[in-house]
C-alpha positions as CSV (number, residue, x, y, z in Angstrom):
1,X,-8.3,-16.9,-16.2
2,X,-9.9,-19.2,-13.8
3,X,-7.2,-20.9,-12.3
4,X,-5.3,-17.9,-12.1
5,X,-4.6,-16.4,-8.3
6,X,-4.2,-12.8,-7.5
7,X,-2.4,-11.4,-4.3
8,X,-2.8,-7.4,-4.3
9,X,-0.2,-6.4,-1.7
10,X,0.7,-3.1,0.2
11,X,-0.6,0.5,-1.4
12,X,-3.7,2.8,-0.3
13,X,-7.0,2.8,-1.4
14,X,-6.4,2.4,-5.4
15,X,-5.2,-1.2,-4.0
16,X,-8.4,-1.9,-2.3
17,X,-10.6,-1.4,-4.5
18,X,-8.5,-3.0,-7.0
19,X,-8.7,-6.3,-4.8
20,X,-12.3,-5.9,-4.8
21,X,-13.2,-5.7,-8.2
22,X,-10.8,-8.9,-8.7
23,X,-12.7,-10.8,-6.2
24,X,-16.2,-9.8,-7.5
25,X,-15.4,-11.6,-10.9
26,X,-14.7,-14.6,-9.0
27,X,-11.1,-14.0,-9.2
28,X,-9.2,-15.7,-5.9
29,X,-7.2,-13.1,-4.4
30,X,-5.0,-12.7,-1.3
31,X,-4.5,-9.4,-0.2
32,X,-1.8,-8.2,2.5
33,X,-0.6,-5.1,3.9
34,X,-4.1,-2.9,4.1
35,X,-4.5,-3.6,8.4
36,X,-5.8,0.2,8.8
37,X,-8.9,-0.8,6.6
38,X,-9.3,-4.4,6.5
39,X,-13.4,-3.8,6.7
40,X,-13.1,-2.3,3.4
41,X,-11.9,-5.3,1.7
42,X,-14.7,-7.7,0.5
43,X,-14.9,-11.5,-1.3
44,X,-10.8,-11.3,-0.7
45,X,-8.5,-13.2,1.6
46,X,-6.3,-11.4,3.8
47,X,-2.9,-13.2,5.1
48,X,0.7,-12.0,5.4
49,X,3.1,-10.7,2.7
50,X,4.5,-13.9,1.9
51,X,2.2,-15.9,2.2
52,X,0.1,-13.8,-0.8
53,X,2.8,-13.5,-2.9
54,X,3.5,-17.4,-2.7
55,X,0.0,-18.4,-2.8
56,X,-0.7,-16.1,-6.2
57,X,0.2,-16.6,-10.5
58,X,0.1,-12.6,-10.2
59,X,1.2,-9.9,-7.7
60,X,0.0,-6.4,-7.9
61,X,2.1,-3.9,-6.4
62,X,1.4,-0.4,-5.5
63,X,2.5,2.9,-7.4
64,X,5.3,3.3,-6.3
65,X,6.4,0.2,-5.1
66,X,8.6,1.4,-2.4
67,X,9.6,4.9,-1.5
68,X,12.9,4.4,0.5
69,X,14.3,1.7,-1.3
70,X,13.9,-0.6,1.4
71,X,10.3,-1.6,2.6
72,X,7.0,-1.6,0.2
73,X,5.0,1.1,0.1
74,X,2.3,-0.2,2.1
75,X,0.6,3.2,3.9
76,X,-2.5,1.2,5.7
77,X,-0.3,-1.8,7.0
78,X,0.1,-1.6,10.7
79,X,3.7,-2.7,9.9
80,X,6.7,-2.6,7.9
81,X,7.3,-5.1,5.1
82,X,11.0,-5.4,4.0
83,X,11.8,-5.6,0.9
84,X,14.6,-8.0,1.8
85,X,15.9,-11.6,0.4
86,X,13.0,-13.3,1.5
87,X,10.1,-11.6,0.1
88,X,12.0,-11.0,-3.4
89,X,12.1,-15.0,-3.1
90,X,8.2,-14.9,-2.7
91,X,7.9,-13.4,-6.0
92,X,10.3,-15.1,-7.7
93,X,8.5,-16.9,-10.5
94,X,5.7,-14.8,-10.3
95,X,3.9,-12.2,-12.9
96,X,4.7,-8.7,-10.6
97,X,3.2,-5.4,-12.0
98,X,4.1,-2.5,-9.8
99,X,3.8,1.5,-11.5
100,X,7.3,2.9,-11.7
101,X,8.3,-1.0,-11.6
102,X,12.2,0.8,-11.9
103,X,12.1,1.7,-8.3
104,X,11.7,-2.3,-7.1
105,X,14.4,-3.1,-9.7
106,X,16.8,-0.5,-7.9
107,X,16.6,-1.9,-4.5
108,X,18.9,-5.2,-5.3
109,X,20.4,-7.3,-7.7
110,X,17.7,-9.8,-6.8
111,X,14.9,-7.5,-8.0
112,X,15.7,-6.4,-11.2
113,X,15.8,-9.9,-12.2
114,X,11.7,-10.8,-11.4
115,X,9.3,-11.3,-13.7
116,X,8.3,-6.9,-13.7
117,X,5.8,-5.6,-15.9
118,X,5.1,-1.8,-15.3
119,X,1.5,-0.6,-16.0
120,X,2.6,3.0,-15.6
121,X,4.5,2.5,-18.8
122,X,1.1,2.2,-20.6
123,X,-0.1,5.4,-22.1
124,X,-3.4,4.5,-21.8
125,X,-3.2,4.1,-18.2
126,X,-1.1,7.4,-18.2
127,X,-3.7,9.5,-19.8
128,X,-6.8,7.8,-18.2
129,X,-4.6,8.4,-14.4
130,X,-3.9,12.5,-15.6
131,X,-7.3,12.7,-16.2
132,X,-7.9,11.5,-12.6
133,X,-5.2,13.5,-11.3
134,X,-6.0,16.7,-12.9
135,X,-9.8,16.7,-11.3
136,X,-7.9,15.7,-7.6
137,X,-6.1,19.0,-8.4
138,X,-9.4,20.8,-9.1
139,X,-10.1,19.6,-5.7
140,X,-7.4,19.9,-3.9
141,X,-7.3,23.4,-5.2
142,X,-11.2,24.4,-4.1
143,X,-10.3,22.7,-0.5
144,X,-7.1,24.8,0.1
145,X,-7.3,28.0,-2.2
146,X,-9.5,30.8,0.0
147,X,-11.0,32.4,-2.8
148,X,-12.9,31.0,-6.0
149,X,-11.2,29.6,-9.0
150,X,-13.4,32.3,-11.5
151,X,-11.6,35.4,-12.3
152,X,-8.2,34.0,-10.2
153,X,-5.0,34.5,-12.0
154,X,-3.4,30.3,-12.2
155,X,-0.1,29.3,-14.1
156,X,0.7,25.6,-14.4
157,X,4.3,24.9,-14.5
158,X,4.8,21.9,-17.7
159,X,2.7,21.0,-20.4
160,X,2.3,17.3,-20.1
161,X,-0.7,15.0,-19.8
162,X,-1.9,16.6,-16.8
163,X,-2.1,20.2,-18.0
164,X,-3.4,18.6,-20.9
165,X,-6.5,18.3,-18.8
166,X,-6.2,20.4,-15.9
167,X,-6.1,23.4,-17.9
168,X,-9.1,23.2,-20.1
169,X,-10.9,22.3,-16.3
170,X,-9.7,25.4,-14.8
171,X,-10.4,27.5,-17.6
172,X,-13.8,26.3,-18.1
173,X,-14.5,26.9,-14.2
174,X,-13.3,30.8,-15.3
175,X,-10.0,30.6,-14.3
176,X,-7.4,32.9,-16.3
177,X,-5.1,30.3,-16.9
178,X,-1.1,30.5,-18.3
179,X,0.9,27.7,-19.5
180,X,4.7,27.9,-18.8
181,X,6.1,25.3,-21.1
182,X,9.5,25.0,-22.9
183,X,8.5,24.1,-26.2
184,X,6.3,26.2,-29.0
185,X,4.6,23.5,-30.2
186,X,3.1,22.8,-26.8
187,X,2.3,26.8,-26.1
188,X,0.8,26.7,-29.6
189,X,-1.5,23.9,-28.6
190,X,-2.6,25.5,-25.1
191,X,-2.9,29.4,-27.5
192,X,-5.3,27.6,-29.9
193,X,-7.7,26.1,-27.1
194,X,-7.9,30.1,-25.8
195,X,-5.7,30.3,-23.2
196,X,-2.5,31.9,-22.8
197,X,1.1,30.2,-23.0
198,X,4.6,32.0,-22.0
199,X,8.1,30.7,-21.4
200,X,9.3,29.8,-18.4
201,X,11.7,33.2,-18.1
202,X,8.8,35.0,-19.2
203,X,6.3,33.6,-16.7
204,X,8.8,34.4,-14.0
205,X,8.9,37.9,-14.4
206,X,5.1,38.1,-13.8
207,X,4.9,35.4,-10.7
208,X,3.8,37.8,-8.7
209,X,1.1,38.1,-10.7
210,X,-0.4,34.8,-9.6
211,X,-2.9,33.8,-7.1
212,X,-1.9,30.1,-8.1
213,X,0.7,27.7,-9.1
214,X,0.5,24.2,-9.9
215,X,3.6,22.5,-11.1
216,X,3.5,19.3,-12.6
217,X,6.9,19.0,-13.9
218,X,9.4,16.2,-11.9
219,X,12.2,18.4,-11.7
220,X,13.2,21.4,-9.3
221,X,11.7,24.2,-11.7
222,X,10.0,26.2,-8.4
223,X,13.5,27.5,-7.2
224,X,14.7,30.5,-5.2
225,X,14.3,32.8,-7.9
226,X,10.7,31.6,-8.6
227,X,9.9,31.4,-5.0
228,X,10.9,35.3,-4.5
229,X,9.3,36.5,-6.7
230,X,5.8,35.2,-5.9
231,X,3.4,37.3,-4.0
232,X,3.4,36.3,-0.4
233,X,-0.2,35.5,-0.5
234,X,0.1,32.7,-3.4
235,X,-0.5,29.0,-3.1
236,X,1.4,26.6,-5.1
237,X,0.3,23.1,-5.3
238,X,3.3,20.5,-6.4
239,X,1.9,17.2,-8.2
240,X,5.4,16.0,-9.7
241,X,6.0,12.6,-8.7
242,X,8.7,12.7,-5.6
243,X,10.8,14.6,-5.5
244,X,8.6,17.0,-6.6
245,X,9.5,20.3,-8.6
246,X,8.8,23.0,-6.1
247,X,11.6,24.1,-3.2
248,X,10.0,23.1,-0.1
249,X,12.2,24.3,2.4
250,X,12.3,28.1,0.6
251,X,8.6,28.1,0.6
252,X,8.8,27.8,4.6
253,X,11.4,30.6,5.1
254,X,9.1,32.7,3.3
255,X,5.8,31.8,4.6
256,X,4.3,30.5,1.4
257,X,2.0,27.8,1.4
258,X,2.8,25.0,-0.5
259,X,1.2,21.5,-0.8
260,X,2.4,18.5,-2.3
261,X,-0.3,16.7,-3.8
262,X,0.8,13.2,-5.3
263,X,-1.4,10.0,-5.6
264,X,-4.7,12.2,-5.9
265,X,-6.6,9.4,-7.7
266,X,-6.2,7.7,-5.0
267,X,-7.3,10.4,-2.5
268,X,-10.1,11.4,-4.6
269,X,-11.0,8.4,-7.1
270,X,-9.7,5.2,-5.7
271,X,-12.3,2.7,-7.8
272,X,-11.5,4.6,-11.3
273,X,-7.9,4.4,-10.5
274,X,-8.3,0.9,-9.6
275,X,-10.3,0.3,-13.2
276,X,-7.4,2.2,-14.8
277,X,-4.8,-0.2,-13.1
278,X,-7.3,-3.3,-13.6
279,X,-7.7,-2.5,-17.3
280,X,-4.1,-2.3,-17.8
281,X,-3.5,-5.2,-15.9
282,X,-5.4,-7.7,-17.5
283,X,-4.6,-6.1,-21.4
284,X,-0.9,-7.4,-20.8
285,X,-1.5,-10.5,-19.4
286,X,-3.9,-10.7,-22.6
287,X,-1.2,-9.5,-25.2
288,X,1.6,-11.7,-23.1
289,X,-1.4,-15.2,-22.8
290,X,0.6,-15.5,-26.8
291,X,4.3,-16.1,-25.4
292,X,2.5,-18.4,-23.0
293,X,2.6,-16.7,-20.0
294,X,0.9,-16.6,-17.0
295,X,-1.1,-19.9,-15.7
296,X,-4.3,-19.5,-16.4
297,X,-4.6,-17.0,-19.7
């Protein structure tokens, strides 16, 4: 592990602290792409895209890696960095781990060929990140919602590993929480813990019942229909990975607020997210050290 080098490249403050934690266990690592808040970065050194990625064993990449197709997703750089021929040269050869590594593969030929492991397909960073997500949408939701959570009427939209956590949250903070979710083992689960599950078509014809809605299904389930019947008064908070699940544009010929609220770990919890990624990082280079992987494990 010694001889291995790092390079932690483009992302938001996840990334940082990620590159921090590295360096503090004597880990070399070059870091590019974080101009905007170079004073945060400590122990690492800072160069250009290329030269980190062909200075490094292993490249950390952010989650997403890109969200055009075209340049990395790199919020704090004071520039663009293509994603063209030569930087997918750079890290050629190298040990890349991106979340939703699919989106690099998609942007050439080139790309899908690297060396990509995903930590985003690891359930135990999935579950660890919902449980960071779910309290950014505790907060996102005392920040923006004028009135307090106890005694306000909330449906969540999907019954995955978020409102696996977001739910209990808000109904221990008083909340009177519904589930909408497709399956009856899932409203089951959600009835047993003492909260109430419906439907999607039956949550619809009580929207305008809710002071609340927070969707966290990746599909476009907060249509037309959904959007008209809400009262005019409701907030609705989207944290679906892009493109989200809520209809954006409707919302703003009605007048409804909506927020989207991706990447809240890193908004709210950047060093546990960066632990969760660290963590998951190092366990597959761990379970791959076998096949004889990267230089240094």
């Amino acid at each position: 592990m010694d001889q291995c080098v790092f390079a932690v490249i483009g992302g938001d403050a996840r990334q940082i602290a990620l590159a921090n934690l590295l360096a503090a266990e004597g880990i070399t690592v070059y870091c590019s792409g974080f101009e905007h808040a170079s004073r945060q970065l400590t122990g690492t050194a800072s160069t250009d895209p290329l030269t980190a990625a062909l200075m490094a064993d292993v490249i950390i990449l952010p989650m997403p890696p890109t969200r055009d197709g075209e340049t990395l997703n790199a919020p704090l750089s004071t520039y663009r960095i293509a994603l063209d021929e030569e930087f997918c040269g750079a890290l050629t050869g190298k040990a890349i781990f991106a979340g939703m590594a699919e989106k690099l593969r998609a942007v050439a030929p080139a790309y899908a060929q690297l060396d990509l492991y995903d930590y985003y397909a690891s359930e135990s960073f999935l579950l660890k990140n919902a449980r960071a997500t779910a309290e950014g949408a505790v907060a996102e939701l005392i920040i923006h919602f004028p009135r307090v959570i106890c005694g306000s009427r909330i449906l969540l939209t999907g019954c995955g590993r978020i409102t696996g956590f977001l739910a209990p949250m808000l109904h221990g903070l008083g909340g009177m929480v519904t589930v909408a979710a497709r399956k009856p083992s899932d409203r089951a689960r959600i009835a047993s813990l003492g909260m109430e599950a419906l439907p999607f078509h039956k949550a619809l014809r009580r929207a305008k019942e809710y002071a609340v809605v927070v969707n966290t299904v990746p599909a476009p389930v907060i249509d037309k229909r959904w959007i008209g019947a809400l009262s005019p008064d409701a907030l609705l908070i989207d944290l679906a990975s892009a493109p989200g699940g809520i209809d954006q544009d409707e919302c703003e010929k009605r007048g409804i607020r909506a927020i989207t609220a991706q990447g809240l770990p890193g908004k709210y919890s950047p060093l546990t997210a960066a632990e969760i990624i660290k963590e998951t990082v190092m366990s597959i280079l761990e379970e791959d050290q076998d096949d004889g992987g990267v230089k240094g494990y």
